[in-house]
C-alpha positions as CSV (number, residue, x, y, z in Angstrom):
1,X,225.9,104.7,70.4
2,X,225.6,108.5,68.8
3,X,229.2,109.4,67.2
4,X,229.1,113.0,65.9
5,X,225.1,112.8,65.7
6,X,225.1,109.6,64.1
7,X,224.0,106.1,65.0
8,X,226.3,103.3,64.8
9,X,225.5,100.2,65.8
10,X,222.8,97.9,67.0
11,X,221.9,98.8,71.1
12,X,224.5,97.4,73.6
13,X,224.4,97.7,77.1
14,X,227.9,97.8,77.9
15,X,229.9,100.9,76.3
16,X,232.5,100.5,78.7
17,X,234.2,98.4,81.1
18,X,237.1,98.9,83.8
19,X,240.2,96.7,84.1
20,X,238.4,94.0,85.6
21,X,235.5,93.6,83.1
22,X,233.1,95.6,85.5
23,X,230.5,97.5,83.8
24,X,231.4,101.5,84.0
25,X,228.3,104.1,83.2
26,X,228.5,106.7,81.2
27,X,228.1,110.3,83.2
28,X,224.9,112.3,82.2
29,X,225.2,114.8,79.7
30,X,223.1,117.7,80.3
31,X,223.1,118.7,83.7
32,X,221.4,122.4,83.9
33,X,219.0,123.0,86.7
34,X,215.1,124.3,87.4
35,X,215.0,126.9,90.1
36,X,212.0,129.5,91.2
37,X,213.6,132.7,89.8
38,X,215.6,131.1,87.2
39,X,219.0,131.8,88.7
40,X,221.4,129.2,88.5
41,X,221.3,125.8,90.3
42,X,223.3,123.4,92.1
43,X,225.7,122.7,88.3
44,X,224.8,124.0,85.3
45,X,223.2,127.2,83.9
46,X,220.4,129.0,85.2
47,X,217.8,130.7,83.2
48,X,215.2,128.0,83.5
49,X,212.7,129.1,85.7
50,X,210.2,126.7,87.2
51,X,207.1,127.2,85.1
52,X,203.8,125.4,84.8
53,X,203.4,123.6,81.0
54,X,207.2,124.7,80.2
55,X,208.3,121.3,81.2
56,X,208.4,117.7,79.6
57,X,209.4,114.8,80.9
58,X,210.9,111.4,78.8
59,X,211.0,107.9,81.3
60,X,210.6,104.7,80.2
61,X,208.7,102.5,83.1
62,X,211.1,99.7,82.9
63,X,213.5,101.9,84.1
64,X,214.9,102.8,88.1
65,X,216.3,106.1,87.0
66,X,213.4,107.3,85.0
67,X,210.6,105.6,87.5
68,X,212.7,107.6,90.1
69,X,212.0,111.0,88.6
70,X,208.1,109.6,88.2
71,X,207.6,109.0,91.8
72,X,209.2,112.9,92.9
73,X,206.6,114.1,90.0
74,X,204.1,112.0,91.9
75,X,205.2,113.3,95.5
76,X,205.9,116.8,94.7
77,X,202.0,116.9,92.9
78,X,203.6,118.4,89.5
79,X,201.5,116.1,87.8
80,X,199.3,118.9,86.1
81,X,202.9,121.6,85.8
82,X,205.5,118.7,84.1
83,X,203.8,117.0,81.3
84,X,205.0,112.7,80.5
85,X,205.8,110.6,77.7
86,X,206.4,106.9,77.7
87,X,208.7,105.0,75.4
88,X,208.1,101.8,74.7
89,X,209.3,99.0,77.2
90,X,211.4,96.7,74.8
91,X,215.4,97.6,73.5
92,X,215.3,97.6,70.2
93,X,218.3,98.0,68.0
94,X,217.8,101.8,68.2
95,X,217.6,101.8,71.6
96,X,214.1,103.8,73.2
97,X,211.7,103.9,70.9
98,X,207.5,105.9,70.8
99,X,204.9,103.2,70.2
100,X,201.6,102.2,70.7
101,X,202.3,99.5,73.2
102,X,200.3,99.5,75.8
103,X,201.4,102.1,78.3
104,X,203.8,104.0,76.2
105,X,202.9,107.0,74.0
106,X,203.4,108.7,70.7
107,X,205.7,111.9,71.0
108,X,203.4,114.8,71.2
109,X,206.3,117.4,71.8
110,X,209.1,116.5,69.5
111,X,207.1,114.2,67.0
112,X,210.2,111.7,67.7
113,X,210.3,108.2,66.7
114,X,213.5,107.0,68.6
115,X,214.6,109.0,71.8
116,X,217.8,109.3,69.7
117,X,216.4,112.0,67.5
118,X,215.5,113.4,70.4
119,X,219.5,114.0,72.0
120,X,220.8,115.2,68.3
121,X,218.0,117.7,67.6
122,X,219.1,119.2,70.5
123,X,222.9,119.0,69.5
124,X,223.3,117.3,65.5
125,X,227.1,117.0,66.8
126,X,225.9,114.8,69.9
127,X,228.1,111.7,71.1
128,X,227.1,109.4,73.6
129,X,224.1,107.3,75.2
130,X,220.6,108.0,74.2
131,X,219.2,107.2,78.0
132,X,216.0,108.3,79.9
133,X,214.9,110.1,81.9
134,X,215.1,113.5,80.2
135,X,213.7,116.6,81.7
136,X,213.2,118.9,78.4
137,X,212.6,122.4,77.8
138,X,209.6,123.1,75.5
139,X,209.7,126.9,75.9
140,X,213.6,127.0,74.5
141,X,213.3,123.8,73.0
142,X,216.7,122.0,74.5
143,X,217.3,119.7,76.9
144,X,217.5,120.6,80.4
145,X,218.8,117.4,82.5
146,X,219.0,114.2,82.0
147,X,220.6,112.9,85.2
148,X,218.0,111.2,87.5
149,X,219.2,112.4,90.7
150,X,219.3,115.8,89.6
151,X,216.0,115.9,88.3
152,X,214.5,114.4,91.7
153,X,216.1,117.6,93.8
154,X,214.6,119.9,91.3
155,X,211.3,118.2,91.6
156,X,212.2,118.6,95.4
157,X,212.8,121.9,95.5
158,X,213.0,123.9,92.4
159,X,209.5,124.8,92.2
160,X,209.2,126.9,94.8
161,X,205.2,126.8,95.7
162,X,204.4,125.4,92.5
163,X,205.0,121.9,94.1
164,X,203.3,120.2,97.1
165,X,205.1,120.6,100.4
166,X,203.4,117.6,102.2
167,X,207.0,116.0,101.3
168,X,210.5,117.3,101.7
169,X,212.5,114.2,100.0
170,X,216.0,116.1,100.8
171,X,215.5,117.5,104.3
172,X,218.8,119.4,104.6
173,X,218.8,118.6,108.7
174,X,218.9,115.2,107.6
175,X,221.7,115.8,105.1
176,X,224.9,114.6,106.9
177,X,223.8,111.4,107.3
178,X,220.8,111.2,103.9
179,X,223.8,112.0,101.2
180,X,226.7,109.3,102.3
181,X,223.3,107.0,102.4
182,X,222.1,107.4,99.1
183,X,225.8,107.3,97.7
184,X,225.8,103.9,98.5
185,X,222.8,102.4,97.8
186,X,223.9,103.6,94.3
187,X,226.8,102.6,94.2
188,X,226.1,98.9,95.2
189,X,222.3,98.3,95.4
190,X,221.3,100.4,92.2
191,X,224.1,100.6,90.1
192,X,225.6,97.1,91.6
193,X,222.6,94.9,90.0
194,X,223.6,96.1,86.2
195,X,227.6,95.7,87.5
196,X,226.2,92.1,88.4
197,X,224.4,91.9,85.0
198,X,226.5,93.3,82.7
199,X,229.5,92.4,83.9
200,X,232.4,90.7,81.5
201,X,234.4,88.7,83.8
202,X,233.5,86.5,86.6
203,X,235.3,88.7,89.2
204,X,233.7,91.0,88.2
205,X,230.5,89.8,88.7
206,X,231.3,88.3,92.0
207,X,232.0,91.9,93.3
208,X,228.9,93.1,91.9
209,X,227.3,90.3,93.7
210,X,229.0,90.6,96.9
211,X,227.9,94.9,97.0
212,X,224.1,93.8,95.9
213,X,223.6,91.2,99.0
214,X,225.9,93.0,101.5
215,X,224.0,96.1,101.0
216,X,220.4,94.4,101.1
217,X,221.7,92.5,104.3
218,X,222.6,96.0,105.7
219,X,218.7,97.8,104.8
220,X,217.4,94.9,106.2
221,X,219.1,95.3,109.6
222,X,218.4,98.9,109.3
223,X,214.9,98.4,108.9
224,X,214.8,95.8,111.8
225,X,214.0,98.6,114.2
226,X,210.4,98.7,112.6
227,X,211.3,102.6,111.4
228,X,208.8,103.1,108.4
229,X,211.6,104.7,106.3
230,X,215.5,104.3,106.2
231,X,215.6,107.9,108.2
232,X,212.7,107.1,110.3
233,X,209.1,108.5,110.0
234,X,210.0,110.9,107.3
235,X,210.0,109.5,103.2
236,X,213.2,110.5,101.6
237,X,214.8,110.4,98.6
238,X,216.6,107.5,99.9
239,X,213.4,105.7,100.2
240,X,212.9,106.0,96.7
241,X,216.4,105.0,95.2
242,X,215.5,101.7,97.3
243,X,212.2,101.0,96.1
244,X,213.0,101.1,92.4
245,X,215.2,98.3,92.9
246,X,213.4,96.5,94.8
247,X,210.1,96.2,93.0
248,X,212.2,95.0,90.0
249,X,214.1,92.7,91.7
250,X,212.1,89.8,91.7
251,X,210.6,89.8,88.5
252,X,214.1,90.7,86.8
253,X,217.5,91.2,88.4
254,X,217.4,88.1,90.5
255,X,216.8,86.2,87.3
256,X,218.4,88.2,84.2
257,X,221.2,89.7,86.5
258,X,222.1,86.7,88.0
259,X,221.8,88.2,91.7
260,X,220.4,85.1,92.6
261,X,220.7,84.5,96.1
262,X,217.7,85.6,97.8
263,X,214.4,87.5,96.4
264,X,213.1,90.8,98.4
265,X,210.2,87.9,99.4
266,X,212.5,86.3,101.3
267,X,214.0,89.6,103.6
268,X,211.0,90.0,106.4
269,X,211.8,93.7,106.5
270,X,212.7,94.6,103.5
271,X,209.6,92.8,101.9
272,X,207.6,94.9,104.7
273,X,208.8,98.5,103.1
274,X,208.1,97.6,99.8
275,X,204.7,96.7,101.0
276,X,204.6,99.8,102.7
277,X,206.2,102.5,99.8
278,X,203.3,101.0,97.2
279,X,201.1,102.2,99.2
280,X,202.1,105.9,99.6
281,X,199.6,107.6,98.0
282,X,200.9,107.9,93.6
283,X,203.8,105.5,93.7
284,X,201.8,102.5,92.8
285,X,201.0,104.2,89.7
286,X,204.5,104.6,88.3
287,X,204.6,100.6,88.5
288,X,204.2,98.7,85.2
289,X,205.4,94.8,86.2
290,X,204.6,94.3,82.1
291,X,206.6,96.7,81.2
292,X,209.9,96.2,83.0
293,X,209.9,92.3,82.5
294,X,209.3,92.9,79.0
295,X,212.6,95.5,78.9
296,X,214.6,93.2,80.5
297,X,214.5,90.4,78.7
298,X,214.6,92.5,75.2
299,X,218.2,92.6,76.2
300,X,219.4,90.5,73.4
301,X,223.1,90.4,74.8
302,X,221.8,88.6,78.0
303,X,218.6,87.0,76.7
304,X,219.0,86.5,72.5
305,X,215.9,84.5,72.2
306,X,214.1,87.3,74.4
307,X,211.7,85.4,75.7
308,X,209.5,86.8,78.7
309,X,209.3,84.5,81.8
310,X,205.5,84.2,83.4
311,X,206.7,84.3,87.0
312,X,207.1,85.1,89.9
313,X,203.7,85.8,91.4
314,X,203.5,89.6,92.4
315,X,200.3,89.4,93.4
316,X,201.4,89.5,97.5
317,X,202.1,93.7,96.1
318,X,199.1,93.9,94.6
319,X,201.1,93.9,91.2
């Protein structure tokens, strides 16, 4: 919705779509990388070095990505080293915007109004999505990732002793089999409810559909062997791609997204490990039930009257 720097056109979710209608994502733009020493990462450039107070980082709560990157913040105890903003929870026709609602926050680093301004001060030329999270750079002033998965391994493992090492969310003996599983929990359980949402055809949406439940149906059976986590006693990454889906299933993509066949309540397992992730220690915290019903129906293309639905009842998560 940025074309050379400039804004075009009122907030759409869909920029794109493949032959069949099916929603298609636009690829992060910045992907440099965090390390101890400052030499380069995993992509990218190096020469950010993993400081304390260099860093800022831009989620919105209604968001999986961006709550992602919250929880590894969270974990990783770089609360007091990475510093947070909040945009406001609702799409407006500039997309993320600073407010006063409650939750969100002014911008106290860039003085931004829309997270916009935020993408072209870095380059005035910029083309593309204006999308959160964004890991930026106060020393250099730029913006140094803004692809979720990224951020969570450099929250991981880029900080050297600067982070907590109570958790190792990408145990490399664990790697073989972590990496294929997170691929697809994206691919069809993260990335398949907006394919199911946004999608432009019906069989489209029936695909979309088919990934979201077939993969559920799959973590469920995994699960049934009463393992805490999806690679047993240890937390992983994995863990976390699958609980920001699943706390927002209920209240949103089961009714806005049409995935409508079952809720989480209704999986015995699955219901068990949401249960269970809210209460590791921090990840309750990045929860804010307000504010992701509140973004999701904003959506004006899927809800044009934008009115917020009262249910369901949370309250069996404590939310």
């Amino acid at each position: 919705m940025l074309v050379n720097g400039v804004w075009t056109k009122e907030w759409d979710p869909v920029q794109a779509t493949d032959k069949q209608g099916g929603f298609v994502r636009q690829t992060s733009s910045f992907r440099n990388w965090i390390t101890p020493d400052g030499s380069s990462g995993i992509t990218g450039e190096g020469g950010f070095k993993a400081e304390a107070d260099r860093y800022h980082l831009y989620v919105a709560l209604i968001c999986p990505w961006a709550s992602r990157t919250l929880i590894a913040r969270k974990l990783k105890g770089l609360e007091n080293i990475i510093s947070v903003s909040v945009v406001e929870p609702a799409l407006l026709d500039e997309g993320w915007h600073f407010g006063d609602y409650p939750g969100s926050d002014l911008d106290p680093i860039n003085h931004a109004t829309w997270m916009h301004q935020i993408y072209t001060q870095v380059d005035p030329h910029f083309t593309g999505r204006a999308t959160v999270p964004v890991l930026w750079d106060k020393k250099t002033q730029t913006i140094v990732n803004n692809e979720s998965a990224d951020i969570v391994r450099m929250f991981n493992f880029g900080f050297g002793e600067l982070a907590n090492s109570e958790y190792d969310l990408y145990p490399q003996q664990l790697s073989a089999e972590l990496e294929p599983l997170t691929k697809r929990i994206y691919d069809k359980l993260n990335n398949g409810v907006y394919r199911a949402g946004f999608a432009t055809t019906q069989i489209a949406y029936e695909q979309a559909y088919e990934d979201v439940f077939e993969t559920l149906d799959e973590l469920e059976k995994r699960l049934s062997d009463e393992r805490p986590y999806l690679m047993g006693t240890q937390l992983t990454e994995a863990d976390i791609r699958l609980f920001v889906t699943l706390v927002r299933f209920d209240v949103a993509y089961h009714g806005i997204f049409k995935c409508n066949k079952q809720r989480i309540g209704d999986y015995h397992y699955l219901d068990l490990f949401l249960k269970r992730m809210l209460d590791v220690p921090g990840i309750r915290e990045t929860v804010n039930i307000d504010h992701i019903k509140r973004g999701y129906y904003s959506i004006k293309a899927l809800n044009p009257t934008r009115i917020v639905p009262e249910g369901p009842d949370m309250s069996r998560y404590g939310l």
